[in-house]
TORDRENKOL-340847 format. One record per residue (C-alpha): y, z, x; residue in one letter; residue number from 0. Coordinates in Angstrom, 2 decimals. Each point is the difference from the previous one (the first is absolute). Layout:
BEGIN
Y,Z,X,A,NUM;
...
END
This chain:
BEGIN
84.11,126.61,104.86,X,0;
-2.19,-2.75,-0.66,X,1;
1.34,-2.89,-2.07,X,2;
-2.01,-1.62,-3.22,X,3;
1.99,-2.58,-0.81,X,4;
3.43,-1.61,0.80,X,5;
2.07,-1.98,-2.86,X,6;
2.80,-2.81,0.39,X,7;
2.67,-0.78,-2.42,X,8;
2.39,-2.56,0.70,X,9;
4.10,0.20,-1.48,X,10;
-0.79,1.60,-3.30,X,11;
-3.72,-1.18,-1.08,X,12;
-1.62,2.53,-2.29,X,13;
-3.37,-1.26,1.53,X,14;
-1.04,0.26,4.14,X,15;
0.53,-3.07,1.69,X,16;
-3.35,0.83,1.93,X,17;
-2.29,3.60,0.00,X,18;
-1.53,0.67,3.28,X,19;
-2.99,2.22,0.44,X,20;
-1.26,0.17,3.67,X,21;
1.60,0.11,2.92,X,22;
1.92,-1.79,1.82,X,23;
2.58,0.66,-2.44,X,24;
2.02,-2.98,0.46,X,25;
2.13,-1.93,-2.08,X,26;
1.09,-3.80,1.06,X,27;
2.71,-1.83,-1.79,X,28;
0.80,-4.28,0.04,X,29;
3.64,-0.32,-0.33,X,30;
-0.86,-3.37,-1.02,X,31;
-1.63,1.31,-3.66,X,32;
3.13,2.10,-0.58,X,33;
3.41,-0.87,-1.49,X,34;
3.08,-0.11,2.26,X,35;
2.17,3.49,0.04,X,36;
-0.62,3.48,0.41,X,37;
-3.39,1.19,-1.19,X,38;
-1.15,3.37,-0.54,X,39;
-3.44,1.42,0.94,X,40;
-1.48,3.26,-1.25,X,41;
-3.24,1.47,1.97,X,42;
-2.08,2.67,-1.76,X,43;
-2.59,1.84,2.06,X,44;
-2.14,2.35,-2.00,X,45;
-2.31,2.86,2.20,X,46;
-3.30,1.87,-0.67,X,47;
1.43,3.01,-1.27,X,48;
2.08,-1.83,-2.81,X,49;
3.26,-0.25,1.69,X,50;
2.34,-3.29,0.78,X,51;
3.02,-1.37,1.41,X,52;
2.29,-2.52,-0.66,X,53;
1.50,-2.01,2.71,X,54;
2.67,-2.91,-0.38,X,55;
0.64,-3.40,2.06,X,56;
2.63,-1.65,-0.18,X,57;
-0.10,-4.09,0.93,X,58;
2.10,-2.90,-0.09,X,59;
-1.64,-3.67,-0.35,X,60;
2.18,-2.69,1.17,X,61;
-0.92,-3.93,0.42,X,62;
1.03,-2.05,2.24,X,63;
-0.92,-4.19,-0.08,X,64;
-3.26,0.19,-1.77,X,65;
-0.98,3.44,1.99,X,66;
0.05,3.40,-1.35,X,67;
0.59,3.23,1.76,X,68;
-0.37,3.29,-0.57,X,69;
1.91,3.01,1.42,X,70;
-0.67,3.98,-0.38,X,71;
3.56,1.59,0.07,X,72;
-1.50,3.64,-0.92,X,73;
-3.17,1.46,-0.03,X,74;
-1.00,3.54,-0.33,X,75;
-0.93,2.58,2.61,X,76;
-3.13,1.82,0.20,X,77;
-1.66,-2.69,-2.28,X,78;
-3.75,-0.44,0.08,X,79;
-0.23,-3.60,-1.23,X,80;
1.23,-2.97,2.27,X,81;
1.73,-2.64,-1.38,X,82;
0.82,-3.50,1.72,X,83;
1.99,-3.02,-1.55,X,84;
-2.11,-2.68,1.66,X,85;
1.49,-3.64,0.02,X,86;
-3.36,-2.30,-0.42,X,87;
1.49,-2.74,1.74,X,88;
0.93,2.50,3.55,X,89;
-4.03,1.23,-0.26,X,90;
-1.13,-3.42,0.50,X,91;
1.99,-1.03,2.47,X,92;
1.13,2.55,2.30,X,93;
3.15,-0.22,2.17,X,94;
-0.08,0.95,4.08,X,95;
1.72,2.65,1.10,X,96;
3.32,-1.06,2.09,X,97;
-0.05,1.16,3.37,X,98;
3.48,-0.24,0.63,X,99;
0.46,2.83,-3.14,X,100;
-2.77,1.95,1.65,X,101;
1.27,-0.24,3.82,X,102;
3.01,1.39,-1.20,X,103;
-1.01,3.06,-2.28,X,104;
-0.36,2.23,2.18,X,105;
3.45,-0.32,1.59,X,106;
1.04,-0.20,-3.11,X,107;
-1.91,3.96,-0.79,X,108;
1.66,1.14,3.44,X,109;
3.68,-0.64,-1.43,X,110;
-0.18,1.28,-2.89,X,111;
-1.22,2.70,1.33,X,112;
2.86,0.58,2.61,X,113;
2.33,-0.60,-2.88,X,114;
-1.69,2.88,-2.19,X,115;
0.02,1.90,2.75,X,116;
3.38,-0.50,0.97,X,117;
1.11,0.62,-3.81,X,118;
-1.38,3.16,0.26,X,119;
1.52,1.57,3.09,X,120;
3.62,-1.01,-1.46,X,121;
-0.90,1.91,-3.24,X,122;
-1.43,3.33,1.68,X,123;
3.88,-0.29,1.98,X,124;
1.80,-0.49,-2.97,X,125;
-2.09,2.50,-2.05,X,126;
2.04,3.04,0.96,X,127;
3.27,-1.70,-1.56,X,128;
-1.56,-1.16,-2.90,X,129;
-1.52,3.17,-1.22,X,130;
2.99,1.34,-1.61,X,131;
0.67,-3.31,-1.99,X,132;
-3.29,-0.09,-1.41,X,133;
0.17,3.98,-0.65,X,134;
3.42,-0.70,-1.88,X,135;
-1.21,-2.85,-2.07,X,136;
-3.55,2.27,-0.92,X,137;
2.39,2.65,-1.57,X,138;
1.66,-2.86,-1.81,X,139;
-3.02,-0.94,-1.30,X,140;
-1.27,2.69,-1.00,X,141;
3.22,0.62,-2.06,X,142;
-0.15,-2.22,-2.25,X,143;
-3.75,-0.62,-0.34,X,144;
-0.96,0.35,-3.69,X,145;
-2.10,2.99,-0.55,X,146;
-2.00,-1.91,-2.47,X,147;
-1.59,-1.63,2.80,X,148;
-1.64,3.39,1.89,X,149;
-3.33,-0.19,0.20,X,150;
-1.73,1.43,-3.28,X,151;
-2.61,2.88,0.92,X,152;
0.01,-0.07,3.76,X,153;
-0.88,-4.06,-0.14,X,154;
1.83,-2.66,1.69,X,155;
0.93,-2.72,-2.19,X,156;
1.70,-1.90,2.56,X,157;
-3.11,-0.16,2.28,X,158;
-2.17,-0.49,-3.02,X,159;
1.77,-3.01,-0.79,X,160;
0.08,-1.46,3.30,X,161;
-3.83,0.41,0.48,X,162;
-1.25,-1.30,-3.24,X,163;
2.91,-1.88,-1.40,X,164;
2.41,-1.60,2.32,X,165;
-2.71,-2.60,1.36,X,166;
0.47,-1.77,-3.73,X,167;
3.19,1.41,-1.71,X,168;
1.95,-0.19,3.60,X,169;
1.50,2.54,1.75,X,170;
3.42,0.14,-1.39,X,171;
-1.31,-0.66,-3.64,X,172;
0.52,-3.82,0.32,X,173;
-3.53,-0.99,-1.07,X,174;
-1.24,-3.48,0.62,X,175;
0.49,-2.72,-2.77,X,176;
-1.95,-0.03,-3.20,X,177;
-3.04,1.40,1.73,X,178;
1.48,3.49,0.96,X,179;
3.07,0.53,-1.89,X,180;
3.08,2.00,1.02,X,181;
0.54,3.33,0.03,X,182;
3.56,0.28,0.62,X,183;
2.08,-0.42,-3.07,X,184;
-2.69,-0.12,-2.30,X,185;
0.74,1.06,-3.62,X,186;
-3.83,1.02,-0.69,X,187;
0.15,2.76,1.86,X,188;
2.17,1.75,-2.53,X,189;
-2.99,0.54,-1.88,X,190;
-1.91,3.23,1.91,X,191;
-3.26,-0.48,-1.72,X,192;
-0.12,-3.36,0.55,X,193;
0.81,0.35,3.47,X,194;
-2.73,3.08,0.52,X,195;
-2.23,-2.48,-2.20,X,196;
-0.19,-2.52,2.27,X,197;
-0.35,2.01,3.21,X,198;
-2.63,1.49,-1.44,X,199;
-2.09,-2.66,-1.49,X,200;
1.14,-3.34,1.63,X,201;
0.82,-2.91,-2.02,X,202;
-3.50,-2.08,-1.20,X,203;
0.64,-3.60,0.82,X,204;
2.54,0.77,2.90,X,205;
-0.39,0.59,3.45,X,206;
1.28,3.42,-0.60,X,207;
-2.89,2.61,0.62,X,208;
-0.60,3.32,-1.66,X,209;
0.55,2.79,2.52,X,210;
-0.97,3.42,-2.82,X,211;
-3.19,-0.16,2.09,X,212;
2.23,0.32,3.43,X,213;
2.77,1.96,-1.00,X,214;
0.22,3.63,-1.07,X,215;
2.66,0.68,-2.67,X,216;
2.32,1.84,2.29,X,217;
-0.39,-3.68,2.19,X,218;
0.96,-2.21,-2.91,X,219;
2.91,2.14,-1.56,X,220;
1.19,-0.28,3.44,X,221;
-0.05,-3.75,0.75,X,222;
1.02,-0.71,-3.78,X,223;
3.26,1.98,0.83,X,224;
0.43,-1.68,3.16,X,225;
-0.16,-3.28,-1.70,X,226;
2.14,1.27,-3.00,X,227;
2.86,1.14,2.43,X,228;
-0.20,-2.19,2.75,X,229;
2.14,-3.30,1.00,X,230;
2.70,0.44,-2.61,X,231;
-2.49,1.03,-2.93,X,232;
0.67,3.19,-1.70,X,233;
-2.32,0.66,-2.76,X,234;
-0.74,3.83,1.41,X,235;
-3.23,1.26,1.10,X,236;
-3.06,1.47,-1.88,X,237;
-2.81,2.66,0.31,X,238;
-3.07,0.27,0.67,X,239;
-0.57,1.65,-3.23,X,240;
1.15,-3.33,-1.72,X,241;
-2.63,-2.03,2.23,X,242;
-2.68,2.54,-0.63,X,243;
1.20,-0.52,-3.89,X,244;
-0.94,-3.58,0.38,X,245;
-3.56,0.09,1.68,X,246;
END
């Protein structure tokens, strides 16, 4: 699909940071005009036929002496729109490669991959012993395992939540400061509308994006119930009748 137009936010500005409309698609940062700390950056990109996506960065800014730098710690897969934290100062001015470092990467490549290699071979002997263990603790598992946490309609919540979620939110539930906040242990989710609410229609003036357009209702009553009964929360899962109730 052909893209129109791709919109920037940065942390949790209700207005783009910058709008591009022609490729290349490319988004540059200057540490140096941002604040110290972890900074959040939402990418838009809207298509021909009316759809978008949302993608997330996450970035740290740190200074040190009078220089800032600027380091991506996450970025999102599959992502259309390239972003670079570019330090002004490194542009100008350049530094050489070092030889030495270079001379030795590729001995460097050849041991680690002896050591993979060798890592593997003493798993595949040890697999036959294992297999019971891990066959044991599976059946333990699945013992306790809440069943407010199956899948709701055939959908996966788990896997929903790692492929749209976990990138921001984390994937334990831990979330990530003030920008993305926690999961685990969090009281709001006691409230099932407000929950499905959110899911459904993002939060305006967040970084959280609306994924109704994404997800069926089978999809989001199953990764609001993972997220309800997951990591020590146990608020109980819903239906898709209750999301459908709420488009």
């Amino acid at each position: 699909m052909d893209i129109v137009r791709v919109e920037v936010f940065l942390d949790e500005a209700s207005e783009p940071l910058a709008v591009v409309t022609e490729p290349p698609f490319r988004v540059r940062l200057d540490p140096a005009e941002l604040g110290e700390g972890v900074h959040a950056l939402t990418v838009v990109t809207y298509y021909e036929d009316g759809s978008s996506d949302h993608h997330n960065y996450v970035f740290d800014v740190t200074r040190k002496d009078s220089v800032f730098a600027g380091h991506i710690s996450q970025a999102p897969l599959r992502s259309p729109v390239e972003v670079d934290l570019v330090d002004a100062v490194e542009i100008k001015d350049p530094k050489p490669p070092n030889a030495t470092i270079y001379a030795l990467l590729p001995l460097v490549l050849f041991l680690g991959i002896a050591l993979v290699a060798w890592w593997i071979a003493v798993r595949a002997e040890s697999a036959v012993t294992d297999q019971p263990e891990v066959q044991t603790i599976a059946r333990s598992v699945a013992k306790v395992a809440p069943t407010a946490a199956a899948p709701a309609g055939g959908a996966d919540g788990a896997t929903i939540y790692a492929s749209n979620c976990a990138s921001c939110h984390g994937a334990n539930g831990e979330g990530m400061g003030q920008v993305f906040p926690a999961l685990a242990g969090n009281d709001k989710l006691a409230d099932a509308n407000f929950v499905i609410d959110v899911v459904l229609n993002g939060r305006p003036g967040t970084s959280m994006p609306a994924f109704g357009g994404q997800l069926s209702d089978e999809e989001v009553a199953a990764v609001v119930s993972y997220i309800r009964t997951s990591w020590g929360n146990a608020y109980g899962p819903v239906t898709a009748a209750e999301v459908a109730a709420q488009r």
